[in-house]
C-alpha positions as semicolon CSV with decimal commas, in nm:
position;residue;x (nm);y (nm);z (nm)
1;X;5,417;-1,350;-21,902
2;X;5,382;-1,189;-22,208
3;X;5,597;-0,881;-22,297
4;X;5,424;-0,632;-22,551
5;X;5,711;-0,386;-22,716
6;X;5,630;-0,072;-22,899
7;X;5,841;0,050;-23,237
8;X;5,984;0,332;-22,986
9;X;6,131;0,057;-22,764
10;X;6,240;-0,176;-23,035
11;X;6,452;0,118;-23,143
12;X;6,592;0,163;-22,832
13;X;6,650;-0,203;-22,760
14;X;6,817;-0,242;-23,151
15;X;7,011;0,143;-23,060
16;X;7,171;0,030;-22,759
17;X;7,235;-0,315;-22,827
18;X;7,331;-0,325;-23,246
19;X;7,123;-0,525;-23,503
20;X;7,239;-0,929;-23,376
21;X;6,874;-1,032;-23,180
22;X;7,187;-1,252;-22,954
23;X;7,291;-0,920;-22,813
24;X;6,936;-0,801;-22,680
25;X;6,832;-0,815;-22,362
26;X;6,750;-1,244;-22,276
27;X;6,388;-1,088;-22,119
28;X;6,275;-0,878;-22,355
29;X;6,422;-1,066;-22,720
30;X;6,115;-1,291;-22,805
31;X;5,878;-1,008;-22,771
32;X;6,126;-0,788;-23,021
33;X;6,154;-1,088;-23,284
34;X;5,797;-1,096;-23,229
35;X;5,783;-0,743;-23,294
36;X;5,991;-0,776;-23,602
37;X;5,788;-1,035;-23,736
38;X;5,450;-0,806;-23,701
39;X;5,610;-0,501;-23,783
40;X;5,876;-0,622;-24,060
41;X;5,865;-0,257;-24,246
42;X;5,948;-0,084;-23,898
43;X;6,212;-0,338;-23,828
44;X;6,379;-0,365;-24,162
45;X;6,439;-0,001;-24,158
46;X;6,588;0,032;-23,741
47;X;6,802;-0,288;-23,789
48;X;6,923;-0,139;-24,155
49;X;7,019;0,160;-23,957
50;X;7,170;-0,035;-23,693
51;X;7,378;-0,277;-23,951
52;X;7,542;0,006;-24,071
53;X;7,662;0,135;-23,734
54;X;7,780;-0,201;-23,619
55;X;8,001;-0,241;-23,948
56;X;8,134;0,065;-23,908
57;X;8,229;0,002;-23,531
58;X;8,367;-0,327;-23,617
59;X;8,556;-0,213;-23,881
60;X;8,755;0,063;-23,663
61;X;9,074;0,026;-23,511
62;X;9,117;-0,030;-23,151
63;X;9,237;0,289;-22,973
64;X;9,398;0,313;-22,631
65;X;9,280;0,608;-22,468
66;X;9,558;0,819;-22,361
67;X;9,661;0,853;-21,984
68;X;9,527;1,240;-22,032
69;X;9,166;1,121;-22,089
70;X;9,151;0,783;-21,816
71;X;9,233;1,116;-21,573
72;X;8,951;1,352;-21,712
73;X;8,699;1,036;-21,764
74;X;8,765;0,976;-21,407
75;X;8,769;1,339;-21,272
76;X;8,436;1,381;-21,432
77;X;8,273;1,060;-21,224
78;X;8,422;1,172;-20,912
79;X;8,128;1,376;-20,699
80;X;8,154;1,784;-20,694
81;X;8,253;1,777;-20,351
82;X;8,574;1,562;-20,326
83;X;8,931;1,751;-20,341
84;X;9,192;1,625;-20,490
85;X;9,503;1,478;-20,270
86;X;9,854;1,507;-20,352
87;X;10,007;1,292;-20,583
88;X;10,136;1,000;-20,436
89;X;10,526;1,020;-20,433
90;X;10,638;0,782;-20,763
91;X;10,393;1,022;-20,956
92;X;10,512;1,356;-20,891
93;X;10,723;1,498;-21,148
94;X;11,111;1,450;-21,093
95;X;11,207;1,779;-21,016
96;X;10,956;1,830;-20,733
97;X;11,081;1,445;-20,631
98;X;11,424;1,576;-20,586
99;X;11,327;1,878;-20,411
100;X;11,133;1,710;-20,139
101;X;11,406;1,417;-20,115
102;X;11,623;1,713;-20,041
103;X;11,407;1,887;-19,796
104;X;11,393;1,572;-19,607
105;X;11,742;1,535;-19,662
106;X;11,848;1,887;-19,475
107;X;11,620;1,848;-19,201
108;X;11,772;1,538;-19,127
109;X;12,127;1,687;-19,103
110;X;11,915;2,006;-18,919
111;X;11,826;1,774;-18,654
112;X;12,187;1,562;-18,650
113;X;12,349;1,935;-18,588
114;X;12,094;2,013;-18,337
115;X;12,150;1,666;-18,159
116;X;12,502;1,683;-18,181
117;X;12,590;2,060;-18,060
118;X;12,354;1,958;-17,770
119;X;12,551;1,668;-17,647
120;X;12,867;1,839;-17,718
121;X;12,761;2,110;-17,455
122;X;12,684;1,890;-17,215
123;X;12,976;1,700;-17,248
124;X;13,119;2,065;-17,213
125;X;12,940;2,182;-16,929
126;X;13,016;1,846;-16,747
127;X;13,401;1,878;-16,796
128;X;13,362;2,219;-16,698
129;X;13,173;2,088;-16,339
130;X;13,392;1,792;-16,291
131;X;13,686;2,055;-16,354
132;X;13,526;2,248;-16,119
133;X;13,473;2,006;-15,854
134;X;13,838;1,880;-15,896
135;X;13,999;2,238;-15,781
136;X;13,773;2,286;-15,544
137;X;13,862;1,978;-15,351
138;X;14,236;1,996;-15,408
139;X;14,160;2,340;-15,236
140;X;13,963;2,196;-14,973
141;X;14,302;1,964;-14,945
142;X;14,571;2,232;-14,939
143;X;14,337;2,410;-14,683
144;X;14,413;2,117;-14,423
């Protein structure tokens, strides 16, 4: 199967993929060095074009994108629809990390209060009935 390219796809192919034919598309690279060889004006001119670019992009540093764009790249791929969950834990900013390790913190001694007054009252109360039981029986005695 033969392939036919026009000059408007050559430029794509050569815009997307830089001026080295080993970089194009494996399908469609005979037909473009066919192309170029037919066309040699047209192709001269897109892969003088493209030479420049790809010197100039091999000739910048490397840059590490900040954390601050990673974030907004990936907020802009996530669908319209989505909202966002809390940060996991580690993330959160200190402060709010302290806060909610102290929230936790007071409702656990909340609870131990709560647990603890409770049993103390019904050790209370218990004392109270045994006491109660006690004199009533030494009553029932001395009534004899």
């Amino acid at each position: 199967m033969h392939i036919q390219i026009t000059s408007e796809r050559f430029e794509a192919i050569v815009d997307a993929y830089g001026a080295e034919p080993q970089r194009w598309p494996q399908d469609e690279r005979a037909a473009a060095l066919l192309f170029m060889q037919q066309h040699p004006e047209v192709a001269r001119r897109v892969l003088a074009e493209a030479r420049t670019l790809d010197s100039w992009l091999s000739s910048a540093d490397e840059v590490e994108p900040s954390v601050a764009l990673q974030w907004e790249v990936l907020a802009r791929m996530m669908p319209a629809g989505l909202t966002a969950r809390p940060a996991p834990f580690a993330a959160r900013p200190r402060r709010r990390r302290w806060l909610a390790g102290g929230i936790g913190l007071a409702a656990a001694c909340a609870a131990g209060i709560v647990f603890g007054v409770n049993i103390g009252l019904m050790t209370l109360s218990e004392a109270r009935a045994e006491a109660v039981l006690a004199s009533a029986s030494l009553a029932e005695v001395d009534n004899w």
